[in-house]
C-alpha positions as CSV (number, residue, x, y, z in Angstrom):
1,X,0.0,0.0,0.0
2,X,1.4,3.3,-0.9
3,X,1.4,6.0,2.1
4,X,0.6,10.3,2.1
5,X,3.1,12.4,4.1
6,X,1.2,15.9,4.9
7,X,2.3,18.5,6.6
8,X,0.7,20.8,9.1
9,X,2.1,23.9,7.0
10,X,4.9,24.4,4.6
11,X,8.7,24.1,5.4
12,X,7.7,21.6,8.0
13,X,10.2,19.2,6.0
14,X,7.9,16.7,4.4
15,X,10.8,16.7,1.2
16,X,13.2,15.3,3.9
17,X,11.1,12.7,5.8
18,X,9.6,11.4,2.7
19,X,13.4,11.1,1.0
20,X,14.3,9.4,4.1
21,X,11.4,6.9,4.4
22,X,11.9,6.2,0.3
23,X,15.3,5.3,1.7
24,X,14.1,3.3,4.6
25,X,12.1,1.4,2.4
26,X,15.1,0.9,-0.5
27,X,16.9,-1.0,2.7
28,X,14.6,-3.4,3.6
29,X,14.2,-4.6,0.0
30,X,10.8,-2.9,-1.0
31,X,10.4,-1.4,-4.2
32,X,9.5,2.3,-3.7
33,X,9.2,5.6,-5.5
34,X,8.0,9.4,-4.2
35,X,5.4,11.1,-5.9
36,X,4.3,14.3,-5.7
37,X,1.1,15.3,-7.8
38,X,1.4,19.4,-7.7
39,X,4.5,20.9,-6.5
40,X,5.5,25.0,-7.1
41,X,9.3,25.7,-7.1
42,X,12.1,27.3,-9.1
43,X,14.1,24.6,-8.4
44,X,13.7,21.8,-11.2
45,X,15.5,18.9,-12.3
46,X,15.8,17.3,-15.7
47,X,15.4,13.2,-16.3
48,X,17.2,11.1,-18.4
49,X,14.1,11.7,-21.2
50,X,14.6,15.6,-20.7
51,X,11.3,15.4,-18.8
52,X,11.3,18.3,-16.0
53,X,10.5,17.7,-12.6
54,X,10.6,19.8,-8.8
55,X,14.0,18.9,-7.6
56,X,13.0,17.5,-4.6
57,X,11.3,14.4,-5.9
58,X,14.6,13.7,-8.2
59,X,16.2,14.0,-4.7
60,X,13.6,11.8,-3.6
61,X,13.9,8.9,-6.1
62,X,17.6,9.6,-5.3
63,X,16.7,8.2,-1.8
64,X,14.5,5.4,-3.1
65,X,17.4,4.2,-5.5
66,X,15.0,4.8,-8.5
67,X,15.7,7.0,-11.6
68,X,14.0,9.9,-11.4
69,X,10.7,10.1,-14.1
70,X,8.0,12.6,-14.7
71,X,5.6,10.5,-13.8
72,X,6.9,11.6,-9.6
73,X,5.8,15.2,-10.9
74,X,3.1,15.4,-13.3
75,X,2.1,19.0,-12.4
76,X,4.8,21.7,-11.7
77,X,4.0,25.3,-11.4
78,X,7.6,27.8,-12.3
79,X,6.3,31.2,-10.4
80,X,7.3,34.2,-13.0
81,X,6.5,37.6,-12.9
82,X,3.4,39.5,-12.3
83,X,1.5,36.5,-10.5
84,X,1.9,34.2,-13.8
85,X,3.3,30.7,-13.5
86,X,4.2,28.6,-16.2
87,X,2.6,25.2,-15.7
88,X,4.9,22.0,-16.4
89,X,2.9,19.1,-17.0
90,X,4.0,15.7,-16.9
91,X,8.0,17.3,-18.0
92,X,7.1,19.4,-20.4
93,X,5.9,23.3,-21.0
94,X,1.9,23.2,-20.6
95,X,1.2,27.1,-20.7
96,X,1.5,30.2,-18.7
97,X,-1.5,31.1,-16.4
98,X,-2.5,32.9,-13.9
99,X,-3.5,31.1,-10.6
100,X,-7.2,32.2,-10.9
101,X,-7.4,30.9,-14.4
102,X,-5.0,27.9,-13.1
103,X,-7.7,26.5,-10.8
104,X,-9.7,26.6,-13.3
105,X,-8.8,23.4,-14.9
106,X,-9.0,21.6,-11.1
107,X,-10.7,18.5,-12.3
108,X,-8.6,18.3,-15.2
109,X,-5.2,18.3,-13.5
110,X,-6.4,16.1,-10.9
111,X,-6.8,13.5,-13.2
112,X,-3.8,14.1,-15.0
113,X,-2.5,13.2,-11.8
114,X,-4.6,10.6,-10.6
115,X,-3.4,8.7,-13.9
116,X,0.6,9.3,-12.9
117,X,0.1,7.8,-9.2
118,X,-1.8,4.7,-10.8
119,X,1.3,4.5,-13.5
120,X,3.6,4.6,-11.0
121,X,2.3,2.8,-8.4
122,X,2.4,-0.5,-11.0
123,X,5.8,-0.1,-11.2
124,X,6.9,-0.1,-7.6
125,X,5.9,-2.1,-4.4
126,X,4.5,1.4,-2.8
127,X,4.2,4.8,-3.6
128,X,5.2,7.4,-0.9
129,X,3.3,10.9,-1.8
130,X,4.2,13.7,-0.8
131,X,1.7,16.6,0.3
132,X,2.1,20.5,-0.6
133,X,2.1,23.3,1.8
134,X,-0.3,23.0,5.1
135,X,-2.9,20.2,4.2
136,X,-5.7,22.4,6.4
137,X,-6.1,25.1,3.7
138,X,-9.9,24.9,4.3
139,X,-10.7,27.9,1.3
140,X,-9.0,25.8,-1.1
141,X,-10.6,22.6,-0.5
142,X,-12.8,22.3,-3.7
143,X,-9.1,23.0,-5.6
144,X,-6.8,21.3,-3.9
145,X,-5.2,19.0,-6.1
146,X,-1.7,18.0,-3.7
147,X,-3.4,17.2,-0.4
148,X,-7.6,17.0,-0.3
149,X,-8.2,16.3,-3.4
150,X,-5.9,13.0,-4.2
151,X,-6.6,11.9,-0.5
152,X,-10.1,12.0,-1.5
153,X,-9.7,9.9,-4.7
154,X,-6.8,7.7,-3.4
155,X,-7.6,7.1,0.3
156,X,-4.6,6.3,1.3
157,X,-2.9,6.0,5.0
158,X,-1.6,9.6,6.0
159,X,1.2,10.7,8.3
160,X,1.0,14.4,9.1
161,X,4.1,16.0,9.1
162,X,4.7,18.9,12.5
163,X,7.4,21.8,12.8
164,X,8.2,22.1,16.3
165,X,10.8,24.5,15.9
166,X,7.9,27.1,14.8
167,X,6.4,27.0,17.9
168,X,2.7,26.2,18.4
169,X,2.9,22.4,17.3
170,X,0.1,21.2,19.9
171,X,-2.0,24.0,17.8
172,X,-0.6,22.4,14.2
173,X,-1.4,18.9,14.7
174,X,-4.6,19.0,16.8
175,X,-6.2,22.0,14.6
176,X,-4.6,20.1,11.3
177,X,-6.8,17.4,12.2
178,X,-9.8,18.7,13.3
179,X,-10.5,20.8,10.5
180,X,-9.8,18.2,8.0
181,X,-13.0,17.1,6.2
182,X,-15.0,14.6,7.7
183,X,-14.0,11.8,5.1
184,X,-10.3,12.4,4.9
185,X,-9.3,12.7,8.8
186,X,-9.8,8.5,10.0
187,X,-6.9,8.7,7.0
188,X,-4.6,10.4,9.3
189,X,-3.0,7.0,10.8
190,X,0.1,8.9,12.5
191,X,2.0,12.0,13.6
192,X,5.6,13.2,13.3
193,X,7.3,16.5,15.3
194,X,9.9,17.5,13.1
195,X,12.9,19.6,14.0
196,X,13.2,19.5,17.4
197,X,16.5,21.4,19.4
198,X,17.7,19.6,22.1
199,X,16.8,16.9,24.4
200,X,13.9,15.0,22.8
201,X,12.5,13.4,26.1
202,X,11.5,16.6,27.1
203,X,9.1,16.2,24.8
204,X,7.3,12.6,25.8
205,X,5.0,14.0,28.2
206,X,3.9,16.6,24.4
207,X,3.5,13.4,22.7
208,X,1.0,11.6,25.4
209,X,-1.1,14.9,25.2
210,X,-1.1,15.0,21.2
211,X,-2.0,11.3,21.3
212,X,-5.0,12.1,24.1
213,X,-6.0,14.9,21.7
214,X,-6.0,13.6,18.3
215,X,-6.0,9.9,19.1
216,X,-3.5,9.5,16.6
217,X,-0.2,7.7,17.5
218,X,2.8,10.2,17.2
219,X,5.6,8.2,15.4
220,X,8.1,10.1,16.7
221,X,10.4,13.2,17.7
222,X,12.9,14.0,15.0
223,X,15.7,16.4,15.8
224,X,17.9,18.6,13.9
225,X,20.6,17.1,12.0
226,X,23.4,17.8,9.4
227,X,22.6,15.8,6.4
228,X,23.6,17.0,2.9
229,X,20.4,16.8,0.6
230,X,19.2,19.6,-2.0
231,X,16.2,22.0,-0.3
232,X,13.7,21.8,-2.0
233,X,12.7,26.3,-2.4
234,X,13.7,29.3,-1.3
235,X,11.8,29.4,1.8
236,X,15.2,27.4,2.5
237,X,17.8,30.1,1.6
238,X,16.8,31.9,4.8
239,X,18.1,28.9,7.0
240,X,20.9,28.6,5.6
241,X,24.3,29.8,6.9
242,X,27.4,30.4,5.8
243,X,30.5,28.7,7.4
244,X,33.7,29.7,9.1
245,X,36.0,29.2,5.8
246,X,37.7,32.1,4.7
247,X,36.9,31.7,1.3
248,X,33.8,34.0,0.7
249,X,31.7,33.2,-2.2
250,X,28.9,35.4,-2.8
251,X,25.7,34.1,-4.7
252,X,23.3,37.3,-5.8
253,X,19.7,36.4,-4.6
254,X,17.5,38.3,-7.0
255,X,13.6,37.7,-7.1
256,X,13.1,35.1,-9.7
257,X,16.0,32.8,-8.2
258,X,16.0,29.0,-9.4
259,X,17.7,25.9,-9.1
260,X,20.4,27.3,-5.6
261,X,20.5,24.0,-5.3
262,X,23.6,24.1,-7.7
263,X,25.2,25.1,-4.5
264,X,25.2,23.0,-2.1
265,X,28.3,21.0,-2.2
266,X,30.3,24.3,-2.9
267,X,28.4,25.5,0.3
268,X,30.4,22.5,1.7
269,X,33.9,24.0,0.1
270,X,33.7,27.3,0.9
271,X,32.0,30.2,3.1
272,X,28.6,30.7,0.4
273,X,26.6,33.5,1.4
274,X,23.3,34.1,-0.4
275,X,23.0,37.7,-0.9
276,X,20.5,40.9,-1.7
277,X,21.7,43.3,-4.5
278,X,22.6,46.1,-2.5
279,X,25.2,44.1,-0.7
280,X,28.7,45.5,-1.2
281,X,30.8,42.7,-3.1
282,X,34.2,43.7,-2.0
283,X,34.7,41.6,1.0
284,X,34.2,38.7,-1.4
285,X,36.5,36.4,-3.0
286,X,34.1,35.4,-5.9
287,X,30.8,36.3,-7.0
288,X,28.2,33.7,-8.9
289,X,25.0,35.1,-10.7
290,X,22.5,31.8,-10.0
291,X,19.8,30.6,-12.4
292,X,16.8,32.6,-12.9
293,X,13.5,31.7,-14.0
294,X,12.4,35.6,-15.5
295,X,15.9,36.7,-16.7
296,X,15.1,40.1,-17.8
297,X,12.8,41.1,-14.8
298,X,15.9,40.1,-12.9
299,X,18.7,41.7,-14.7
300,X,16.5,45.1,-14.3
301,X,16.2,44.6,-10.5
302,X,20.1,44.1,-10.2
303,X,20.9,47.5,-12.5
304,X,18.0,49.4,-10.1
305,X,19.8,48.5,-7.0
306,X,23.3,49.8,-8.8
307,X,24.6,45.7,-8.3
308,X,25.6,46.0,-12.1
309,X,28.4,48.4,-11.1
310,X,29.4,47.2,-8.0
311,X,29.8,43.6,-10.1
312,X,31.6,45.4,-13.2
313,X,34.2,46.3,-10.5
314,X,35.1,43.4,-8.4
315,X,35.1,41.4,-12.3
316,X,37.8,44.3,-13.0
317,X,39.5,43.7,-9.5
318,X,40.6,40.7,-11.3
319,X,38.3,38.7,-9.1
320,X,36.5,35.4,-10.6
321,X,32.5,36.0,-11.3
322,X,30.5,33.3,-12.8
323,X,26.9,33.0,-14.1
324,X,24.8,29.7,-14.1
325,X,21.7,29.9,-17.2
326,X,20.0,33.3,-16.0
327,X,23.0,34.7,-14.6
328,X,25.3,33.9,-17.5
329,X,22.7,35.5,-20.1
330,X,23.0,38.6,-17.5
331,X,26.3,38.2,-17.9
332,X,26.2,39.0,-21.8
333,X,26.7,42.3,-24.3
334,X,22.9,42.2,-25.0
335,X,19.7,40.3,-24.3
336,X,16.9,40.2,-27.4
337,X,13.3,39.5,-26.0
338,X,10.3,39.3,-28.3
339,X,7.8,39.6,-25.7
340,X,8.6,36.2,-24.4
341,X,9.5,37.0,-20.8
342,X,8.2,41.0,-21.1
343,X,5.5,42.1,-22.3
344,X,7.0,44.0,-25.9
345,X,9.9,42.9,-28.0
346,X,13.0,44.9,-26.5
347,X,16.7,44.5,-26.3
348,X,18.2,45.2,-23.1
349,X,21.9,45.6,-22.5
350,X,23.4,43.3,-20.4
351,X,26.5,43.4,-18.0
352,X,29.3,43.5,-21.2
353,X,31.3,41.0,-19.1
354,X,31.4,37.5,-21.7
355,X,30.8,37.9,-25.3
356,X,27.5,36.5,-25.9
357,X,24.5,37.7,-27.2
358,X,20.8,36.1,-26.3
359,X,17.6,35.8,-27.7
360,X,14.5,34.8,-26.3
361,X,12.4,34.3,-29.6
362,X,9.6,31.8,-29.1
363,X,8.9,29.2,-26.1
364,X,10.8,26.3,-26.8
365,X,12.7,25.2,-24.1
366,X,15.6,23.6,-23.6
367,X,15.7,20.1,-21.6
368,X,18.8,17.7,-21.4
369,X,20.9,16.8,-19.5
370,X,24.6,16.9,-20.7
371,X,28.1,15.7,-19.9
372,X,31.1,18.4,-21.1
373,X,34.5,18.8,-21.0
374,X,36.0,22.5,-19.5
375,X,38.3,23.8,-22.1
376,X,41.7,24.7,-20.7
377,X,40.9,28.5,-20.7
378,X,42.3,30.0,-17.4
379,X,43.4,29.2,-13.9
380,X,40.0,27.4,-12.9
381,X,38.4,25.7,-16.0
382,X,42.1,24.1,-17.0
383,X,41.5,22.4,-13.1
384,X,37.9,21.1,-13.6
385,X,38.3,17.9,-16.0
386,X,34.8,16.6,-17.5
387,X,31.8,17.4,-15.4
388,X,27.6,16.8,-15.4
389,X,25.1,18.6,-15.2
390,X,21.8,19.5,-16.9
391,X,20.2,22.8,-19.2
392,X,16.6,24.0,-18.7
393,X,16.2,27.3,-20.0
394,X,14.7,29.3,-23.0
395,X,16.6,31.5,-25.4
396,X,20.0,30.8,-27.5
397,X,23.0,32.3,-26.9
398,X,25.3,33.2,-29.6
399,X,29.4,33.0,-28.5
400,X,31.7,35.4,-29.9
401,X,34.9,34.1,-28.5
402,X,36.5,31.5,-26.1
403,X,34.5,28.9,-24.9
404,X,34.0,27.4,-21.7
405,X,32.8,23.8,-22.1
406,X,33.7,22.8,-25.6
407,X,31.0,24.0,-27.7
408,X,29.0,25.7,-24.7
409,X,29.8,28.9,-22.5
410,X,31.9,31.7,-22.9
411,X,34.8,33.0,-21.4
412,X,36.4,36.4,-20.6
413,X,39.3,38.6,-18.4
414,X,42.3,35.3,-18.8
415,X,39.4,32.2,-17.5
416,X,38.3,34.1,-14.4
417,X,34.8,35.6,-16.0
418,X,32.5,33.0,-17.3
419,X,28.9,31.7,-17.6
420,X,27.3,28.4,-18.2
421,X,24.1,27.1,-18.8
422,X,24.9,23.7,-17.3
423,X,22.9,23.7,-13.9
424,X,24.9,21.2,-11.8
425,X,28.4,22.3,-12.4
426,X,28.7,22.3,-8.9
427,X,28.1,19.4,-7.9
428,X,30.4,18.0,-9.4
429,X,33.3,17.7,-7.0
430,X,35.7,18.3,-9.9
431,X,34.7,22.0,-10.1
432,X,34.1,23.1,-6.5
433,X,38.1,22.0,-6.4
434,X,39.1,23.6,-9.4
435,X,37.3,27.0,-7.9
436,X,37.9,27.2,-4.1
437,X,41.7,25.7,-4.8
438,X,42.6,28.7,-7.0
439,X,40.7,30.8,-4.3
440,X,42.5,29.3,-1.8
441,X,46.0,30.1,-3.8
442,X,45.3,33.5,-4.7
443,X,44.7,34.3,-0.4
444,X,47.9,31.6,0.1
445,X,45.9,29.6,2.1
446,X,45.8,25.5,2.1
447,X,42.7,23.3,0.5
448,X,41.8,20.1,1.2
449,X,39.8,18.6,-1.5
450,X,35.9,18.4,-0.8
451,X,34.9,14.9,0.2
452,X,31.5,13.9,0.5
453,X,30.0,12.9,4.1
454,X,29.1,9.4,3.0
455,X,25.8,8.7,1.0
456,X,23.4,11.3,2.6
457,X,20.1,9.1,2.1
458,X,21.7,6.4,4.2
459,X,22.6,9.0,6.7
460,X,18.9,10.0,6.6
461,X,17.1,6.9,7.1
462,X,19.5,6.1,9.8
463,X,18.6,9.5,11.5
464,X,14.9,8.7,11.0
465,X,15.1,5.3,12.2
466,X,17.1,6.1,15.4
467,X,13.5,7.9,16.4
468,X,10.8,6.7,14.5
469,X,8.3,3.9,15.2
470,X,9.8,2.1,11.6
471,X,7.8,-1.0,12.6
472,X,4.5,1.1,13.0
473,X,5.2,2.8,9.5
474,X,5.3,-0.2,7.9
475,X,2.3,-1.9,9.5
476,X,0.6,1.5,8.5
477,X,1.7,1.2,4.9
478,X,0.6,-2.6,5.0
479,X,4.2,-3.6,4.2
C-alpha cells in the first residue's frame, strides 16, 4: 500500500522525511518511488528523457534508488513575474496562467495526476506521496489538487508532518486534524514533530497529550541534523548559513532565483553567502550570478539596485565572477526579447562581461541533460576535467569568442569571467576543487579537496530510524 506524508504547513520538511522513508524502504528490500502530484518551485531537475520535474522528488527517487521520471511530478508550477506561472505538465511546458485561471482546470489536472500515481504505483511495491504546503487550507478545499483532493480519490494512509521549531505544534497537529474534512481525517494514521533542538524526552509527556487529543499515535520526535540533501525552495535560503572558511563566495539572490541547489556542495567548500543586490561585493572572493526563472525582470532589479556596477568592479579587480543559465545571459553584451518574458519585444543591455548575445524568440525550451569537458581557458576551468550537469532554459546564446565547455559557454578577463548554462556544475566535485583551490592560492591559504560525508540518504534513514516507530510505519503502509 502506498502512504501520504502531509504537513501541518509548509517548510515543516515533508521533502526530507519522505526522502528518508523512500530510503528506509530501498533498505529493507521494498520497491519504492515518491510522488508528488502538484508541486510549485524554481528549483527543477531534468530526467534522463529531458522530462522536467521539482528537484525534490529527483532527490527523492535519489533516496529510493529509483531514476527519477516525470511521472513523480506530473504538475509543476515555475512562479514568473506578475502573479503568472508557467505550468509544467508531466515534463514538459503546458502554458503560462495565472493562478485564478489555473484552478480553473482543477478537475482536469487532478486526473492528470490521478493517472501518474496509478502509473507509478504499478511499477513499484508502494508509492510514498508527498503533500504540498499546510494540508488544512480549508478555502482551497474544492481545488486542492496536492493534499484533499488526491486523498479524497486515493484514500490512502496519511502521516501528518509537525514543525516544532515554529512553535505552536500542539495548535498544528490538533487544529490540522480537526479541520480536515470529515471523510479524509480516520486517514490520518500517524504523527511526526519534526525539528526538534535539544533533548527529545522533554518532549514525551507533548507526545501523550497530542495522542489524548487527536487519538492519533505520534511516530516520533525528529531532531535537527546535518545531512547533505538539495532543499527543495527558497523558503530554505533563509536557513541557511554560511560557514567559518575564509573563502567568501557570494551568490546574488534576486527575485526570480531558481535551481540554488547548484550550490550545495560548494556550500560545503567554501564560506557561500546568499546575498541581496545592494550588498557591497568587495569583501568577497568570488561572485556567482544563479539561475533565474524571468531573466530580464531580474537583470533590471540588479541594475536598479546599482549591483551592475558594484559587479563590473570586483570582475575588473581581477576577481572570478561566474553565471549559471540566467545569470550567464545577465552576464552578456545584450539580451533580445520578443515579448517572451516581457511584455514588448525589447533588447536590453546586459553586463558586457562574456561575449555572448541572447535571444529569447519563441517558447521552446531547452531540456537535457549533458556531460562536457571545460576547455583549458584559465586558472580554474584548465583544473575542472569533464563534469555533469543538466540545461533547462529558454533563449540561444550566440558565443563570440573563447568557450568554456567545448562548444558551450563563454569566457572572458584570462578564465576568471565565465557563464554556463549547465545547472549542476557544482556538484560535481571536480569543479568546487578547481574553484575554491585557485581561491585558496590567490589568499595563500591550504585546500583540502571536498569529500562527501558518505551517502546522505543512508545517513537519513538512519537518522529517522534512530527515532521513529519504523515497525508502525510499515504496519501503516501494509508492508
Amino acid at each position: 500500500m502506498s502512504i501520504m506524508i502531509l504537513g501541518s504547513s509548509s517548510h515543516a520538511g515533508k521533502s526530507t522525511i519522505v526522502a528518508g522513508i523512500c530510503r528506509i524502504f530501498s533498505n529493507r528490500g521494498i520497491a519504492s518511488a515518491p510522488f508528488k502530484s502538484q508541486n510549485m518551485s524554481l528549483n527543477s531537475y531534468v530526467t534522463e528523457l529531458g522530462k522536467e520535474i521539482g528537484i525534490a522528488q529527483a532527490v527523492q527517487a535519489f533516496a529510493a534508488r529509483t531514476a527519477p521520471t516525470e511521472l513523480m511530478n506530473p504538475i509543476l508550477l515555475k512562479p514568473k513575474a506578475n502573479g503568472v506561472s508557467q505550468v509544467v505538465l508531466l515534463g514538459e511546458p503546458y502554458k503560462d496562467v495565472k493562478i485564478k485561471d489555473y484552478y480553473c482546470e482543477t478537475d482536469a489536472l487532478l486526473e492528470k495526476a490521478v493517472a501518474a500515481y496509478e502509473e507509478l504505483s504499478a511499477l513499484h511495491e508502494t508509492v510514498v506521496i508527498e503533500g504540498a504546503g499546510g494540508a488544512a487550507e480549508v478555502n482551497l478545499y474544492r481545488k486542492d489538487i496536492a493534499n484533499i483532493l488526491l486523498a479524497k480519490r486515493l484514500r490512502l494512509p496519511i502521516i501528518l508532518v509537525a514543525d516544532i521549531e515554529r512553535g505552536g505544534v500542539f495548535a498544528q497537529v490538533y487544529g490540522t486534524i480537526s479541520l480536515l474534512p470529515e471523510d479524509v481525517r480516520p486517514l490520518v494514521k500517524g504523527v511526526i514533530i519534526n525539528k526538534f533542538r535539544g533533548d527529545v524526552s522533554l518532549f514525551d509527556e507533548g507526545r501523550k497529550i497530542l495522542e489524548e487529543l487527536t487519538g492519533v499515535p505520534v511516530l516520533g520526535v525528529v531532531p535537527y541534523a546535518d545531512i547533505d540533501i538539495p532543499d527543495e525552495d527558497s523558503l530554505s535560503l533563509g536557513d541557511k548559513k554560511a560557514s567559518d572558511s575564509p573563502i567568501k563566495i557570494a551568490i546574488l539572490r534576486y527575485s526570480h532565483i531558481a535551481n540554488f541547489t547548484d550550490f550545495a556542495l560548494l556550500e560545503r567548500a567554501a564560506a557561500v553567502s546568499y546575498v541581496d543586490l545592494s550588498t557591497d561585493l568587495s569583501g568577497f572572493d568570488c561572485v556567482i550570478l544563479p539561475g533565474s526563472k524571468n531573466t530580464v525582470a531580474d537583470l533590471e532589479e540588479l541594475k536598479a539596485a546599482g549591483a551592475d556596477v558594484r559587479i563590473k568592479e570586483f570582475a575588473a579587480s581581477g576577481k572570478p565572477v561566474i553565471g549559471i543559465c540566467g545569470g550567464y545571459q545577465m552576464m552578456g553584451e545584450t539580451i533580445f526579447d520578443d515579448a517572451f518574458e516581457g511584455t514588448v519585444s525589447k533588447e536590453y543591455a546586459g553586463l558586457g562581461l562574456i561575449p555572448i548575445r541572447t535571444e529569447f524568440l519563441t517558447d521552446k525550451k531547452i531540456t537535457i541533460q549533458k556531460t562536457r569537458t571545460a576547455q583549458p581557458n584559465g586558472p580554474i576551468l584548465s583544473r575542472m576535467g569533464t563534469v555533469h550537469g543538466y540545461e533547462i532554459h529558454a533563449g540561444v546564446s550566440e558565443i563570440f569568442g573563447d568557450t568554456a565547455f567545448g562548444d558551450e559557454g563563454a569566457v572572458a578577463d584570462g578564465g576568471l569571467v565565465f557563464g554556463t548554462y549547465l545547472h549542476g556544475l557544482f556538484d560535481n566535485a571536480s569543479a568546487v576543487d578547481a574553484l575554491v583551490s585557485y581561491l585558496s592560492d590567490v589568499r595563500g591559504l591550504p585546500y583540502e579537496p571536498v569529500a562527501e560525508k558518505g551517502d546522505p540518504y543512508d545517513n537519513l534513514a538512519r537518522h529517522l530510524e534512530n527515532c521513529l516507530d519504523v515497525e508502525k510505519l510499515m504496519e501503516i503502509c501494509g508492508l
